[in-house]
C-alpha positions in Angstrom: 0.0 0.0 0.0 1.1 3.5 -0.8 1.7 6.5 1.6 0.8 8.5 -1.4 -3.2 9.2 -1.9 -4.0 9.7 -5.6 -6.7 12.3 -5.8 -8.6 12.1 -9.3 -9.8 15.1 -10.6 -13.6 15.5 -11.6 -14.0 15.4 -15.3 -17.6 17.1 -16.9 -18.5 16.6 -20.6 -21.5 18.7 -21.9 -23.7 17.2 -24.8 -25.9 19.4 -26.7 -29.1 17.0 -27.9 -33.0 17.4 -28.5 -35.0 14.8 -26.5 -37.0 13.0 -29.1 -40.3 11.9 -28.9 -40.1 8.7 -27.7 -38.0 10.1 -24.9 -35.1 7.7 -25.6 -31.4 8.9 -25.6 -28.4 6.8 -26.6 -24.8 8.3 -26.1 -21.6 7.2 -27.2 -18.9 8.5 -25.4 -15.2 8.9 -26.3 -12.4 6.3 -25.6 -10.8 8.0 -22.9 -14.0 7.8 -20.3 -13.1 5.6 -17.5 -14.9 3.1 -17.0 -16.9 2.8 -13.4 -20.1 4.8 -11.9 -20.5 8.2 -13.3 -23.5 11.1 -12.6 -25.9 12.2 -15.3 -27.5 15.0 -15.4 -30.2 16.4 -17.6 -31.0 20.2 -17.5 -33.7 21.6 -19.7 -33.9 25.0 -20.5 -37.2 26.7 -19.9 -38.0 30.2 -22.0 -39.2 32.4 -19.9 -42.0 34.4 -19.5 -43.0 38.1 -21.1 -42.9 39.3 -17.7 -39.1 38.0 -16.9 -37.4 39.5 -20.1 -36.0 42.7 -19.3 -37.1 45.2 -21.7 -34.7 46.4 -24.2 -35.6 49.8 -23.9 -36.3 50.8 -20.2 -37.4 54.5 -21.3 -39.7 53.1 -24.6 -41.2 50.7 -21.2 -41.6 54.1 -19.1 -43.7 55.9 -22.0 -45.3 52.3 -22.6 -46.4 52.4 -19.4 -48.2 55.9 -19.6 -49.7 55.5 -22.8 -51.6 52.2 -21.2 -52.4 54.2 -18.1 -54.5 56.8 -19.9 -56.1 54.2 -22.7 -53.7 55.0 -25.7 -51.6 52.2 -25.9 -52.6 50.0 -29.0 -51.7 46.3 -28.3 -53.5 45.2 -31.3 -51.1 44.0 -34.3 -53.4 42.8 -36.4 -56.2 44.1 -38.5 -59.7 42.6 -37.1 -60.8 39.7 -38.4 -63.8 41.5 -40.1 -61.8 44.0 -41.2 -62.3 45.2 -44.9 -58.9 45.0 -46.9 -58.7 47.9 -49.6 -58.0 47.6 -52.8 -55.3 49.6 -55.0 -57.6 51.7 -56.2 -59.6 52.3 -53.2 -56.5 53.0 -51.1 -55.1 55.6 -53.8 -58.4 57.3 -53.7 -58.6 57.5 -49.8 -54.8 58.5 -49.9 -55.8 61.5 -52.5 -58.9 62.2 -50.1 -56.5 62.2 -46.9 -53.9 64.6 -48.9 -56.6 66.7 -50.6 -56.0 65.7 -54.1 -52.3 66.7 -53.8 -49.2 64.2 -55.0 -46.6 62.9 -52.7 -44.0 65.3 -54.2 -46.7 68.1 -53.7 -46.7 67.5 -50.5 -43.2 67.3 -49.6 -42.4 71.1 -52.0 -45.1 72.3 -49.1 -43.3 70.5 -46.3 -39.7 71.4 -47.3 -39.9 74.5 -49.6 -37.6 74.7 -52.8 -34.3 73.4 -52.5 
């Protein structure tokens, strides 16, 4: 017996996978595993919530925030399911309506003048 105690370091391997249906995983490891009891863990990454992403934008949250308090936030990103869709024609005569007959580069000599 030797005065010497051989301490063997702890040795982790990571495996990326996706669990399959049948929930049935086979893994080959490499050569140089020793051979004897081992621990296997499986961790499963859960998305989380809406409410435990930090916003990306902490003042665009802010005015988020007051534009729901008074009613004027829209949260609707869709058209309603009943909704009419135009066609061509009817949305270039509603854009001419909204612009009062002018053309876009009308409208943009009365915006920004002559250059």
């Amino acid at each position: 017996m030797s005065d010497k105690m051989t301490l063997r370091k702890d040795v982790t391997i990571t495996l990326a996978t996706t669990i399959p249906s049948d929930r049935h995983l086979v893994i080959d490891l490499p050569a140089d595993v020793p051979v004897g009891p081992a621990e296997i863990r499986i961790s499963i990454p859960v998305s989380p919530t809406a409410d435990e992403v930090s916003p990306v934008n902490p003042a665009l949250e802010i005015a988020r925030a007051k534009f729901r308090a008074v009613g004027s936030l829209s949260t609707t990103w869709k058209a309603p399911e009943d909704a009419l869709i135009l066609t061509d024609e009817e949305l270039f005569k509603l854009t001419e309506q909204l612009a009062g007959g002018a053309s876009v580069d009308e409208i943009m000599k009365d915006i920004r003048g002559d250059w």
